[in-house]
N, CA and C atoms of all chains as a GROMACS GRO file, in nm:
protein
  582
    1UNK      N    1   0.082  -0.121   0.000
    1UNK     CA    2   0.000   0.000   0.000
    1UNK      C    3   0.086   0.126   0.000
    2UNK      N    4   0.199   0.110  -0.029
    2UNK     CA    5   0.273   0.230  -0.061
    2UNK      C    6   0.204   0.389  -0.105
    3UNK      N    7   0.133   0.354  -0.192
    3UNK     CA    8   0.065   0.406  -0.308
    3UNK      C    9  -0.029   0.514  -0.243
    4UNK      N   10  -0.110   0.429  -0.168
    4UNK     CA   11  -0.184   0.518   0.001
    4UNK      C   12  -0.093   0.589   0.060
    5UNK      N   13   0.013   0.565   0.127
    5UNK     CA   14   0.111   0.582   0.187
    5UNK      C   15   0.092   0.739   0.158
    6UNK      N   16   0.166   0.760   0.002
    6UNK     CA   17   0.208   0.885  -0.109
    6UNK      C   18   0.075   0.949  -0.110
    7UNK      N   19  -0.047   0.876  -0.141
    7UNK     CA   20  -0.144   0.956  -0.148
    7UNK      C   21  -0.190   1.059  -0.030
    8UNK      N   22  -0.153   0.977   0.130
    8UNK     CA   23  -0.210   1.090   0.229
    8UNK      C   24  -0.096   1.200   0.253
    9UNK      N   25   0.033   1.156   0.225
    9UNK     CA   26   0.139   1.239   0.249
    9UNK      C   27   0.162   1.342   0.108
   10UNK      N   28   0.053   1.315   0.016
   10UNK     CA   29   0.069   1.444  -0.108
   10UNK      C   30  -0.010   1.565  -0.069
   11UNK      N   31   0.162   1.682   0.012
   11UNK     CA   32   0.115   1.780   0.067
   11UNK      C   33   0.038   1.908  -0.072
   12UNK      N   34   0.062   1.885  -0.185
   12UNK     CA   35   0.008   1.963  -0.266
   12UNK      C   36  -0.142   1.900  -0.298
   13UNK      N   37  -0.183   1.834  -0.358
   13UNK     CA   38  -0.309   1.758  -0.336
   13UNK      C   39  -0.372   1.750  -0.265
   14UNK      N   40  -0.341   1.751  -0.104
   14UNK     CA   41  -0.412   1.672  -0.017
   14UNK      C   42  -0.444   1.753   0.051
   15UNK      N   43  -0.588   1.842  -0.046
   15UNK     CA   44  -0.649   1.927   0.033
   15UNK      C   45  -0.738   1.975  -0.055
   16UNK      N   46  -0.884   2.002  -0.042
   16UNK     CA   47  -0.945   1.997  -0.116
   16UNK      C   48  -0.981   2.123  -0.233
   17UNK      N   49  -0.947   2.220  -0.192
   17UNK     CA   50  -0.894   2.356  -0.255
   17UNK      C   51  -0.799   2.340  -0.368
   18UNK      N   52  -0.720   2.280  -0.339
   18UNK     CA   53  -0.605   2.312  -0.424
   18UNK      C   54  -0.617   2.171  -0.509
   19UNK      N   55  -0.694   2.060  -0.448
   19UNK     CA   56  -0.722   1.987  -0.578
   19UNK      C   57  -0.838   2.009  -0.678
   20UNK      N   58  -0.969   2.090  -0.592
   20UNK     CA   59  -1.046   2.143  -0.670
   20UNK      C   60  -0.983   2.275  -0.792
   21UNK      N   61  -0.903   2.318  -0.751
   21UNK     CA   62  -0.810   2.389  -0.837
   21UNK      C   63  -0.725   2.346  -0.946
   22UNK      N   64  -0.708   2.239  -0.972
   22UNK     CA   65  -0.618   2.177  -1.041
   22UNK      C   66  -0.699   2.061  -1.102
   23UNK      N   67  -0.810   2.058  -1.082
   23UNK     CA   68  -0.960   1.991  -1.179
   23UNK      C   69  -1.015   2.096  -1.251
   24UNK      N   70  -1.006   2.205  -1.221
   24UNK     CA   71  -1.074   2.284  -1.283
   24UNK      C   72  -0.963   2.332  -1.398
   25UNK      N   73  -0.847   2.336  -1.368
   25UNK     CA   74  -0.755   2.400  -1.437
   25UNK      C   75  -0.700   2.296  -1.573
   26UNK      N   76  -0.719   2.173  -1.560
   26UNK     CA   77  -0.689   2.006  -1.638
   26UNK      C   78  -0.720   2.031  -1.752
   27UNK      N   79  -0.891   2.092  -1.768
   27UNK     CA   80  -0.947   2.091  -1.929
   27UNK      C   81  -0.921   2.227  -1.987
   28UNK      N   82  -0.916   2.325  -1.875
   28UNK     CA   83  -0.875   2.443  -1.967
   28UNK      C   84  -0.733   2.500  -1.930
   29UNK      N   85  -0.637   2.458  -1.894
   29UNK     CA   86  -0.558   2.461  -1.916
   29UNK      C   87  -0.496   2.635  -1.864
   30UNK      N   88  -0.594   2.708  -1.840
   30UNK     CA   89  -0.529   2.852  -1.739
   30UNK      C   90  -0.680   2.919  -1.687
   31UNK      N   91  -0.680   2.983  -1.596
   31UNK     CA   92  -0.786   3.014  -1.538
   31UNK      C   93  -0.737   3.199  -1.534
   32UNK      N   94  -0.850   3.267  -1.504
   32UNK     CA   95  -0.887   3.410  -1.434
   32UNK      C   96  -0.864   3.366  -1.270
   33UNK      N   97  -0.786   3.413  -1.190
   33UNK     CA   98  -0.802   3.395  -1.030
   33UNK      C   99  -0.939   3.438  -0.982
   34UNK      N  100  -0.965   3.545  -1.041
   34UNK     CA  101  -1.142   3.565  -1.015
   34UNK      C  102  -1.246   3.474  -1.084
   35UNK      N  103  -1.230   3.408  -1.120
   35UNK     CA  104  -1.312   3.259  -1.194
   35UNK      C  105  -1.275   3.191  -1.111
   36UNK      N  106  -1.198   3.133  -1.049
   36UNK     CA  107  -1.162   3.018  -0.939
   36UNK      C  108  -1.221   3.058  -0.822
   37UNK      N  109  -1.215   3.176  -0.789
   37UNK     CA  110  -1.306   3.254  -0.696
   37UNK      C  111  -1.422   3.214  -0.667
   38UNK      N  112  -1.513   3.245  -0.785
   38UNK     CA  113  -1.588   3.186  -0.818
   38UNK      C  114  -1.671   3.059  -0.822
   39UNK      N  115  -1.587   3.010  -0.923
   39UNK     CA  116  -1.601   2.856  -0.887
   39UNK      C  117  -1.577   2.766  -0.796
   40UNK      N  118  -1.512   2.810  -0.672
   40UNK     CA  119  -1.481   2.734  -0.603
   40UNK      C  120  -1.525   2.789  -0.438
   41UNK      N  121  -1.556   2.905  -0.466
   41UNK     CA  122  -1.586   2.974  -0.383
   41UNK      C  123  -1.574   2.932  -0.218
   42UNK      N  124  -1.445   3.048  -0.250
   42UNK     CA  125  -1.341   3.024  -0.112
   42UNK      C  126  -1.298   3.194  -0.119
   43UNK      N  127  -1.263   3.237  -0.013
   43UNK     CA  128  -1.216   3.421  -0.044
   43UNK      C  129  -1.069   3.413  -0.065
   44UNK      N  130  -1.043   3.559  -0.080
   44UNK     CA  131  -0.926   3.563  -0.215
   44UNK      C  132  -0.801   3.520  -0.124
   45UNK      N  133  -0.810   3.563  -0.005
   45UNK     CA  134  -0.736   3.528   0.084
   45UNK      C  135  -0.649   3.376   0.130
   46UNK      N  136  -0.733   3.326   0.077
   46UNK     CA  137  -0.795   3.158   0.066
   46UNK      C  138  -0.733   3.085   0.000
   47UNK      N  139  -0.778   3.155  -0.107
   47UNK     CA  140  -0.698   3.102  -0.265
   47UNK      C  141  -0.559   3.110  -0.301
   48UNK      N  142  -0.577   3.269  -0.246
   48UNK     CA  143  -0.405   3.248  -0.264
   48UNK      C  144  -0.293   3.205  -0.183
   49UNK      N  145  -0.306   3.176  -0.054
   49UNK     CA  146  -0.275   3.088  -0.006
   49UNK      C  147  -0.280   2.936  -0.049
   50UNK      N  148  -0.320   2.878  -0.066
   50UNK     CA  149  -0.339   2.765  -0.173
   50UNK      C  150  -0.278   2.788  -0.257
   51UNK      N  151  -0.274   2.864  -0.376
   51UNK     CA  152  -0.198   2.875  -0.501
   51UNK      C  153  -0.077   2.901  -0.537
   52UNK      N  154  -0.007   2.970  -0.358
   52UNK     CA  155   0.081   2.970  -0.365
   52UNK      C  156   0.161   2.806  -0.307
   53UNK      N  157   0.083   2.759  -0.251
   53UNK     CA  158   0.139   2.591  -0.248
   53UNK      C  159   0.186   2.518  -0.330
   54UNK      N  160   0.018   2.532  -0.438
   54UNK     CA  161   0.056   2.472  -0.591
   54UNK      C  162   0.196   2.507  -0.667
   55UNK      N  163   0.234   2.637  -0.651
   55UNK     CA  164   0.328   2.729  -0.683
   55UNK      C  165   0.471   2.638  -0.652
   56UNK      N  166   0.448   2.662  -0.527
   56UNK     CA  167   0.613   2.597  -0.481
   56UNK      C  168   0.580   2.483  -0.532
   57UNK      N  169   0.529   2.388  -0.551
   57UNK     CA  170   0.544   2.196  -0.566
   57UNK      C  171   0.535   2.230  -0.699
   58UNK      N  172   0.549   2.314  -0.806
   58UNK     CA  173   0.567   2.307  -0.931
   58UNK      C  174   0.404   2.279  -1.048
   59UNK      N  175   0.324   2.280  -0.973
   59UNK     CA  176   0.172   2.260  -1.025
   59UNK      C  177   0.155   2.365  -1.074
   60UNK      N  178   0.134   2.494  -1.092
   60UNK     CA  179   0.038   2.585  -1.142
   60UNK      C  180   0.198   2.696  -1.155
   61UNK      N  181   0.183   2.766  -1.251
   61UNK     CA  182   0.236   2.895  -1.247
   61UNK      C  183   0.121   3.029  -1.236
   62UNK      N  184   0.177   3.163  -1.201
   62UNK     CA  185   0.063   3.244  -1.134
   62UNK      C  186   0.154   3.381  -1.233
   63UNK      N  187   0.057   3.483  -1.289
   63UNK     CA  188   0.150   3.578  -1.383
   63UNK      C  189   0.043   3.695  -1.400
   64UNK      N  190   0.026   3.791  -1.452
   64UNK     CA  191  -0.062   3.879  -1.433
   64UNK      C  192  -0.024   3.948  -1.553
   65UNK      N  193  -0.175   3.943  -1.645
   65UNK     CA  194  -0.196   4.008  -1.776
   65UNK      C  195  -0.227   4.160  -1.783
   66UNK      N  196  -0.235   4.260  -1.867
   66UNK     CA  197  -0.283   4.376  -1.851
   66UNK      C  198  -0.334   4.404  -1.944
   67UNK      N  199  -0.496   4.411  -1.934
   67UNK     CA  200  -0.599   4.430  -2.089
   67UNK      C  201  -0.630   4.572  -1.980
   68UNK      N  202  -0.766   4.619  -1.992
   68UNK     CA  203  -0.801   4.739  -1.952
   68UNK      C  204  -0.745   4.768  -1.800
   69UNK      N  205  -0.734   4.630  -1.744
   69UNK     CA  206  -0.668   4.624  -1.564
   69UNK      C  207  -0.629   4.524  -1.566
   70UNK      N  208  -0.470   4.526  -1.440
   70UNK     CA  209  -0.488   4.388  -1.437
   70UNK      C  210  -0.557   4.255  -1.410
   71UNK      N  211  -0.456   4.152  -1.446
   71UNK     CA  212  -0.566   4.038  -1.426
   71UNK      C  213  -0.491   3.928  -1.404
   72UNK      N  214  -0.524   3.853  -1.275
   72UNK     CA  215  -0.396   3.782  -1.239
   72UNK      C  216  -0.484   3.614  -1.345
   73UNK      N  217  -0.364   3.559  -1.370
   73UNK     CA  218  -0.368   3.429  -1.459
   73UNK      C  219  -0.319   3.349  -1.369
   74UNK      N  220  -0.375   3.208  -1.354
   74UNK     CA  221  -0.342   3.072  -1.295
   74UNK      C  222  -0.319   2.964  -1.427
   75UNK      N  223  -0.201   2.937  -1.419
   75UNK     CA  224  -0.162   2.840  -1.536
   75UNK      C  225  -0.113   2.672  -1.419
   76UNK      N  226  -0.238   2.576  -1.559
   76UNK     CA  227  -0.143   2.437  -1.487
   76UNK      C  228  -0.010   2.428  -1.576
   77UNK      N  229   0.130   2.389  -1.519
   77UNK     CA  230   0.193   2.324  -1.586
   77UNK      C  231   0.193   2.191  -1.637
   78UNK      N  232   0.274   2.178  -1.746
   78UNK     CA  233   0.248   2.011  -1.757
   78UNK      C  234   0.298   1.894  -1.654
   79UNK      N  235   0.439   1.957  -1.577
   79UNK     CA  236   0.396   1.832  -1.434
   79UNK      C  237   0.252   1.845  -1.366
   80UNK      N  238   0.238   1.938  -1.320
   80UNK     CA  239   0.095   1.945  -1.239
   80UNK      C  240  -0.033   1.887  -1.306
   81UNK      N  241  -0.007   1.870  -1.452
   81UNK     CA  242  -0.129   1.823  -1.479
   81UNK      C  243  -0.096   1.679  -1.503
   82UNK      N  244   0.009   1.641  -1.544
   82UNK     CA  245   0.034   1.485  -1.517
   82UNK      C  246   0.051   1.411  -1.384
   83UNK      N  247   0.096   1.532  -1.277
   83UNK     CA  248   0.042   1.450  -1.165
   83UNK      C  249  -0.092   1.457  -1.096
   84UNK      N  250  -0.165   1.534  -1.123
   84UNK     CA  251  -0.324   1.517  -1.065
   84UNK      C  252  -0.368   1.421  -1.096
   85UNK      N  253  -0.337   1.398  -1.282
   85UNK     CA  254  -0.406   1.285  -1.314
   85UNK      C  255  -0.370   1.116  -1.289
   86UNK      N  256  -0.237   1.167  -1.239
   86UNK     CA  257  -0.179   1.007  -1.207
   86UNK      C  258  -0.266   1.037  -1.052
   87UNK      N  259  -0.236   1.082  -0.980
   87UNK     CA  260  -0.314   1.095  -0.848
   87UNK      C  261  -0.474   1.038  -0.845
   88UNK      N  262  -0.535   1.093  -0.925
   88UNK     CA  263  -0.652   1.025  -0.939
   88UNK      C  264  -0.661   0.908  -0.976
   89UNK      N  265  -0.585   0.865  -1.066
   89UNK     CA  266  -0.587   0.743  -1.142
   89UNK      C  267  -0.544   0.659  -1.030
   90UNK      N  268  -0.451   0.674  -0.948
   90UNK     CA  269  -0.421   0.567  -0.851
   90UNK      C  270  -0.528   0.567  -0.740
   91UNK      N  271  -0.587   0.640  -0.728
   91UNK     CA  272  -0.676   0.599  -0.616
   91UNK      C  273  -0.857   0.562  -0.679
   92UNK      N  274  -0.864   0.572  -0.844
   92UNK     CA  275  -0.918   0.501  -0.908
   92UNK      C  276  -0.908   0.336  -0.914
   93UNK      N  277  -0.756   0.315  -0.877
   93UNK     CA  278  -0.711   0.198  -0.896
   93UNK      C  279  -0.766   0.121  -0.794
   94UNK      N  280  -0.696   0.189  -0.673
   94UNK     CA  281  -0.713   0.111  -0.577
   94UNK      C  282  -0.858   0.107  -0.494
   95UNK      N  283  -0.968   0.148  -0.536
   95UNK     CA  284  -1.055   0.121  -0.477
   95UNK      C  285  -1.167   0.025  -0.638
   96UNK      N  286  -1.081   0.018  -0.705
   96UNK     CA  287  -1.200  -0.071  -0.832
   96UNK      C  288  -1.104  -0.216  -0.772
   97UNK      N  289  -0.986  -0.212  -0.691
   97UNK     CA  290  -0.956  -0.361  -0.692
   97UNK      C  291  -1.060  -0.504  -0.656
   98UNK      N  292  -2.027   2.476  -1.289
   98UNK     CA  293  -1.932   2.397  -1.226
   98UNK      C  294  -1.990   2.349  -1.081
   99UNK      N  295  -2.107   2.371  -1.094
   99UNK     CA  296  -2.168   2.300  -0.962
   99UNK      C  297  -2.059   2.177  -0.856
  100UNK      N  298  -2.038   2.084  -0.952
  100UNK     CA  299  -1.973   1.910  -0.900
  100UNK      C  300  -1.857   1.961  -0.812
  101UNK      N  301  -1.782   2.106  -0.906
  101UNK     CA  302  -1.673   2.151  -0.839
  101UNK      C  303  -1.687   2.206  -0.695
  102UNK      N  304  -1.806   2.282  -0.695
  102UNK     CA  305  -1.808   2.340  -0.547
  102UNK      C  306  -1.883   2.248  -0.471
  103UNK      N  307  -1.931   2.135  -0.516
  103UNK     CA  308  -1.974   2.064  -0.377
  103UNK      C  309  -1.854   1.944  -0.321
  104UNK      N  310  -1.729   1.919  -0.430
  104UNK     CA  311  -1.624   1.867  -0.383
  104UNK      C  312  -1.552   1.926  -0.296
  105UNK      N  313  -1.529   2.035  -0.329
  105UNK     CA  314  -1.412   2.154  -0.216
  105UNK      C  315  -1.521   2.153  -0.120
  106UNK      N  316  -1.611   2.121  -0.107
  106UNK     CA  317  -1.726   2.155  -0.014
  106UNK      C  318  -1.699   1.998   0.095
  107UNK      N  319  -1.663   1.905   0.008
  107UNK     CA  320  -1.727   1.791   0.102
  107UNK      C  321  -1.646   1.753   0.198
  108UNK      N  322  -1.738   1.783   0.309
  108UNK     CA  323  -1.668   1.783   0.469
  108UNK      C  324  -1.574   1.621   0.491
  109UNK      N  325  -1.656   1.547   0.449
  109UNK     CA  326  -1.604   1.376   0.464
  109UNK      C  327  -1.506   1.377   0.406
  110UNK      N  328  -1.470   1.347   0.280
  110UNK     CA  329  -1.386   1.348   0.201
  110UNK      C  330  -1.243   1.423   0.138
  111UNK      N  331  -1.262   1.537   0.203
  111UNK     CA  332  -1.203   1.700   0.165
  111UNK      C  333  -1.043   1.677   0.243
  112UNK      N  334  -1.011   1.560   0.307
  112UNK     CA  335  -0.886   1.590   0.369
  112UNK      C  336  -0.856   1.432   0.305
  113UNK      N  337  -0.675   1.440   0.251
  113UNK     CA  338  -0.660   1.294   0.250
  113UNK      C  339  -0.648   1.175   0.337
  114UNK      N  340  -0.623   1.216   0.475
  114UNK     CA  341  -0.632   1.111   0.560
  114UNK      C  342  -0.784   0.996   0.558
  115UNK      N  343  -0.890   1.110   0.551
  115UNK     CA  344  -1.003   1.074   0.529
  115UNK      C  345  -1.021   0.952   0.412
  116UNK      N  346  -0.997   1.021   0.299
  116UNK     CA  347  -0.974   1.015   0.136
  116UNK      C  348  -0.897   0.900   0.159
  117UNK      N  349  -0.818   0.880   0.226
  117UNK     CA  350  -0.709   0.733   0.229
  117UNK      C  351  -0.765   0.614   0.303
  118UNK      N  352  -0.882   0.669   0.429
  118UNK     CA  353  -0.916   0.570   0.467
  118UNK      C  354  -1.027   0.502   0.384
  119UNK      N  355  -1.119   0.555   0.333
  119UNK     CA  356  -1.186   0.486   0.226
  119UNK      C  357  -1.186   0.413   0.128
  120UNK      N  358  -0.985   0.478   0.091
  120UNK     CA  359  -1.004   0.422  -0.057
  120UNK      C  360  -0.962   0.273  -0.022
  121UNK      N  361  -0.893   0.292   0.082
  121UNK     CA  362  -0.821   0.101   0.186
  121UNK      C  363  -0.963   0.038   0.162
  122UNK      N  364  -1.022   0.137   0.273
  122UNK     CA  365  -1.145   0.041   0.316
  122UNK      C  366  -1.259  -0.060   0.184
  123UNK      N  367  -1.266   0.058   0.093
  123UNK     CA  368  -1.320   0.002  -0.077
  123UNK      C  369  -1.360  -0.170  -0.113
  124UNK      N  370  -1.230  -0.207  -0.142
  124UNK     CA  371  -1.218  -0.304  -0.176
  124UNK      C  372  -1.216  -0.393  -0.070
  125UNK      N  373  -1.160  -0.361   0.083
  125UNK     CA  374  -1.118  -0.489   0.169
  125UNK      C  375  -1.282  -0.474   0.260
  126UNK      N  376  -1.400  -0.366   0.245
  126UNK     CA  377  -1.514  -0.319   0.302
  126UNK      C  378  -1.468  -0.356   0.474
  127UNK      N  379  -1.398  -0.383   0.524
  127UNK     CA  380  -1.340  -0.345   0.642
  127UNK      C  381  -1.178  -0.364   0.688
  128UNK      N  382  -1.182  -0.329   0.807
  128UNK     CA  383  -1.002  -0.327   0.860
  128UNK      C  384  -0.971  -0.313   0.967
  129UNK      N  385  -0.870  -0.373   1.036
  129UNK     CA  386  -0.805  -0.331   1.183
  129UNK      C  387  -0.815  -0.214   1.176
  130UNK      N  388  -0.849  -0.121   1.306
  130UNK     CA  389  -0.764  -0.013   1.317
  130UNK      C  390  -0.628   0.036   1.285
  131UNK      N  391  -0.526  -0.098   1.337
  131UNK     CA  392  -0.417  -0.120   1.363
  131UNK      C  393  -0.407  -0.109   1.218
  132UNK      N  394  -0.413  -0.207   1.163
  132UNK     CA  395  -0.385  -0.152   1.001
  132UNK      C  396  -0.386  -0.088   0.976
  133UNK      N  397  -0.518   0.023   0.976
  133UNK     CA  398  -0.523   0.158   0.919
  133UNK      C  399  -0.410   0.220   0.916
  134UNK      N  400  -0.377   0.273   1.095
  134UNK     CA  401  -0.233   0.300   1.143
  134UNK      C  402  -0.098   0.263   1.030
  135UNK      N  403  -0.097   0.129   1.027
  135UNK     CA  404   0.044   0.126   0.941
  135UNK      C  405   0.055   0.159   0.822
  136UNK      N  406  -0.074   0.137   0.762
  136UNK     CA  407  -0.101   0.132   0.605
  136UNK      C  408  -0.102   0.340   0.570
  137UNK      N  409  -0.144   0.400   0.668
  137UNK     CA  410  -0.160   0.543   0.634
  137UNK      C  411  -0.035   0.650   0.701
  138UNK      N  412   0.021   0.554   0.758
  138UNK     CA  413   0.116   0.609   0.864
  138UNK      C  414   0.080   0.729   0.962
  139UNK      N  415   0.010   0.732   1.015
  139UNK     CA  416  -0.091   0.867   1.118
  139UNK      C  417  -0.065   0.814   1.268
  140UNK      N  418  -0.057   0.874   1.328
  140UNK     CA  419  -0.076   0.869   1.463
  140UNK      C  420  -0.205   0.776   1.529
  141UNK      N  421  -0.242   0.783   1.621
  141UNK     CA  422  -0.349   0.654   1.668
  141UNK      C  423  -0.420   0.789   1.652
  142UNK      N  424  -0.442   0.930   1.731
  142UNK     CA  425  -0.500   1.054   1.797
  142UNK      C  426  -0.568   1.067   1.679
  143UNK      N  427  -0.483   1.105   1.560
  143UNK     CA  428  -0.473   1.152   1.448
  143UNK      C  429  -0.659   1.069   1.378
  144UNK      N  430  -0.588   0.926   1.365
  144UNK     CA  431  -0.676   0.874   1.318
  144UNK      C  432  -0.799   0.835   1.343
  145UNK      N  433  -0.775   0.852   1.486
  145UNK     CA  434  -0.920   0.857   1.574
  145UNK      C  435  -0.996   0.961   1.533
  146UNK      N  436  -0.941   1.120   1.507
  146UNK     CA  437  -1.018   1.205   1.489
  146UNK      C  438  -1.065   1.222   1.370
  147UNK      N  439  -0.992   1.132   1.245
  147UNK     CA  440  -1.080   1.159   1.124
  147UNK      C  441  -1.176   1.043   1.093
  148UNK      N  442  -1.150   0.955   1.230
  148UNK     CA  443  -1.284   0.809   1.172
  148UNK      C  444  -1.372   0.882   1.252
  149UNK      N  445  -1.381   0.971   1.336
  149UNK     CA  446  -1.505   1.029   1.383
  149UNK      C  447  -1.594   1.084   1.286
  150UNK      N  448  -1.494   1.139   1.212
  150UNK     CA  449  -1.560   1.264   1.098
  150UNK      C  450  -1.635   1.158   1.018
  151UNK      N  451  -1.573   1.068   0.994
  151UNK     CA  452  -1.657   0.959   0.878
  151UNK      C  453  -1.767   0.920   0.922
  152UNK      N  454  -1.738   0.877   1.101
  152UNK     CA  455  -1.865   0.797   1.118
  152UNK      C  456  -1.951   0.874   1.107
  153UNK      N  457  -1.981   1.016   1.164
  153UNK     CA  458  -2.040   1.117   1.211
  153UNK      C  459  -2.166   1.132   1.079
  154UNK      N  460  -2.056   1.122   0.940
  154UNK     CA  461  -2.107   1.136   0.795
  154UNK      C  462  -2.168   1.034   0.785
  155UNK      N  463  -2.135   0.939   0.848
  155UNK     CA  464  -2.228   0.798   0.767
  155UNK      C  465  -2.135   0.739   0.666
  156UNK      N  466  -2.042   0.753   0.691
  156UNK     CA  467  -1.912   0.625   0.594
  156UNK      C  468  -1.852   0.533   0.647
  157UNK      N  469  -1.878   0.529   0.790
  157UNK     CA  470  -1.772   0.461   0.814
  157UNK      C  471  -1.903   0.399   0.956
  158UNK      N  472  -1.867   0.242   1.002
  158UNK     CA  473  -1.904   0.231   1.124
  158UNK      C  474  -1.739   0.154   1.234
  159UNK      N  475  -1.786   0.182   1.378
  159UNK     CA  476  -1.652   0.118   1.399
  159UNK      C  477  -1.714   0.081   1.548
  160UNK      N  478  -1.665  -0.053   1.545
  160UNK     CA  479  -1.697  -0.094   1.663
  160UNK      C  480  -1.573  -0.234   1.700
  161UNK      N  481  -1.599  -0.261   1.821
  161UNK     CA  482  -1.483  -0.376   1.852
  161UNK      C  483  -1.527  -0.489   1.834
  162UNK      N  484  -1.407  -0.584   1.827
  162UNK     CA  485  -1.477  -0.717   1.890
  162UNK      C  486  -1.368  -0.760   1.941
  163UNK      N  487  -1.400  -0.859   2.035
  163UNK     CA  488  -1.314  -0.933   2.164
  163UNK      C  489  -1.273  -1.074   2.094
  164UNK      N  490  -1.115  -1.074   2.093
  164UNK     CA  491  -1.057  -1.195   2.035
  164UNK      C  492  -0.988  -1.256   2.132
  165UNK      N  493  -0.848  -1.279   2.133
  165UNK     CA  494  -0.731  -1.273   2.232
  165UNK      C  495  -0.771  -1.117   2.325
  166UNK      N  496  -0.796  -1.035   2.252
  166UNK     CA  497  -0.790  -0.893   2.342
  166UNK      C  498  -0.889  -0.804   2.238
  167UNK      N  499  -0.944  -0.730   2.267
  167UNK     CA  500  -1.031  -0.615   2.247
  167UNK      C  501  -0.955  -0.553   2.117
  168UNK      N  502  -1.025  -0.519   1.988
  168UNK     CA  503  -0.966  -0.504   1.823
  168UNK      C  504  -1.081  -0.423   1.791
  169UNK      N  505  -1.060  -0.299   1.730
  169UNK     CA  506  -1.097  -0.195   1.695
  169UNK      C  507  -1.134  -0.228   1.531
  170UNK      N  508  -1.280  -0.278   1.463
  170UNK     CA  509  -1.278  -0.262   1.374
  170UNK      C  510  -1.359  -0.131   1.276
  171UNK      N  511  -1.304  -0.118   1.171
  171UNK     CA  512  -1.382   0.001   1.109
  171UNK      C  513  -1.456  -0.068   0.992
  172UNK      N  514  -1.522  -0.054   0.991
  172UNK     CA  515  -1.632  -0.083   0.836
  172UNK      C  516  -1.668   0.004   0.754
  173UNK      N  517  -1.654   0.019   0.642
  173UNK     CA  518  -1.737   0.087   0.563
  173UNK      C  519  -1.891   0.088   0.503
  174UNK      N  520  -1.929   0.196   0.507
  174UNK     CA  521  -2.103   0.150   0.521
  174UNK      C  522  -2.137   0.150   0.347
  175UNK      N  523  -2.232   0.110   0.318
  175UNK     CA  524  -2.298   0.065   0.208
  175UNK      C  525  -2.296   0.240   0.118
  176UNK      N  526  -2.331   0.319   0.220
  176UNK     CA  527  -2.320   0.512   0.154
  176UNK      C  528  -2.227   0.556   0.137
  177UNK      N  529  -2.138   0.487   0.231
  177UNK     CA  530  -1.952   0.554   0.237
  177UNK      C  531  -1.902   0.531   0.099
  178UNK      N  532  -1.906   0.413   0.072
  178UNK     CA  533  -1.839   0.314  -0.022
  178UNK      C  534  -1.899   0.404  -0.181
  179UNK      N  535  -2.065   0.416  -0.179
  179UNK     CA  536  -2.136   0.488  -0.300
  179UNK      C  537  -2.090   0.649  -0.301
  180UNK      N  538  -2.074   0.688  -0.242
  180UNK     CA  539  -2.058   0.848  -0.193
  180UNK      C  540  -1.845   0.812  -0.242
  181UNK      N  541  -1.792   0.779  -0.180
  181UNK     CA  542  -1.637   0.750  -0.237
  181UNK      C  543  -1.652   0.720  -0.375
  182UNK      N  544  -1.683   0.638  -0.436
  182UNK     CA  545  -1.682   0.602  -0.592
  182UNK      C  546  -1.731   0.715  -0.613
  183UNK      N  547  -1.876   0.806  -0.586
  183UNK     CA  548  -1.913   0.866  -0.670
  183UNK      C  549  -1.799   1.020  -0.669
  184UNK      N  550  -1.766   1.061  -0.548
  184UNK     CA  551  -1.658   1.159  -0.547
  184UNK      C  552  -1.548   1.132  -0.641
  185UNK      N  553  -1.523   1.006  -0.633
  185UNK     CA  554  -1.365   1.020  -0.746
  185UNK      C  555  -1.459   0.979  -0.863
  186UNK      N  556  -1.557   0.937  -0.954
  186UNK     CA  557  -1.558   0.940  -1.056
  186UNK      C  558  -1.555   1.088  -1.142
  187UNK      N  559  -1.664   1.161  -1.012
  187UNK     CA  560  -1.710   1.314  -1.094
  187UNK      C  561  -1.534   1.370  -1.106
  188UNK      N  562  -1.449   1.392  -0.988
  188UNK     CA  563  -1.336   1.413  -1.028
  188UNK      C  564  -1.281   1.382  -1.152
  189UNK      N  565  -1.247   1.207  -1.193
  189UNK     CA  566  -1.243   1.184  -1.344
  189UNK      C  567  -1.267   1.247  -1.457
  190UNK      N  568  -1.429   1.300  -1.435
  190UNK     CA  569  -1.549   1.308  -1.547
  190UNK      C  570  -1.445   1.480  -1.547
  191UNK      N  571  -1.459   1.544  -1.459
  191UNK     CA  572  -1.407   1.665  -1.461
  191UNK      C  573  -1.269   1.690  -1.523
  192UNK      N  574  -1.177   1.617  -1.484
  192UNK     CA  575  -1.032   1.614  -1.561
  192UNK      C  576  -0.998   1.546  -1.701
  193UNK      N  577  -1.137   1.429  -1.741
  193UNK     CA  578  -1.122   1.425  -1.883
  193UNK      C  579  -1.234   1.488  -1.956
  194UNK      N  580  -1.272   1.655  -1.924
  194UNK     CA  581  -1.391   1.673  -2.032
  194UNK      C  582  -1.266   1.785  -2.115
   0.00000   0.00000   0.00000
């Protein structure tokens, strides 16, 4: 059960914010921080705390566009999105055994 | 994105210790305590306080039985088990649309 082991000790994942963050981010690939807001609805305070987690463990990059104001951008990288999905997939695994 | 905010939402499930004891429990539908312990690596305190949260939800039941000495078992209930599959599939459904 190793596999468990990794899964409760995955300090970037293993929390429901920041994996709801990184489901949402999988199919489209960069978000508005005020859309995650939103969608996930948690305050900004919240979030970015969280995002800066994702941040350090290499999941998401964070950058800020300027159309009429700024606008902060949440990008998954491609580790972060290959490990969510291995993350899921293993605990897909282990409960269809 | 409804599925999204009632995941970051779900009290049972929302921490991995939780999330780890279910996904054990899944397939084996019960377990030592003691197992739990080795298999998740947590403290006894630790784990006491998140099988509360389960039972509390209705995922989990735990009661003893008397062998050589008094054994702490946890069960998973018939809702735990439907409510776990159904949390990680919508996750799935969400990361491959």
């Amino acid at each position: 059960m190793e596999e468990l082991k990794k899964l409760v000790k995955n300090h970037a994942l293993g929390n429901p914010v920041r994996l709801g963050v990184m489901v949402f981010l999988i199919p489209r690939r960069k978000a508005l921080f005020k859309d995650l807001l939103k969608v996930l609805e948690v305050t900004p305070g919240n979030l970015d705390f969280h995002l800066k987690i994702l941040e350090k463990e290499g999941y998401v990059k964070i950058y800020k566009v300027f159309a009429d104001r700024p606008r902060t951008i949440v990008e998954a990288t491609d580790e972060g999105v290959a490990k969510t999905k291995e993350f899921l997939r293993t605990l897909m695994v282990l409960v269809s055994k």
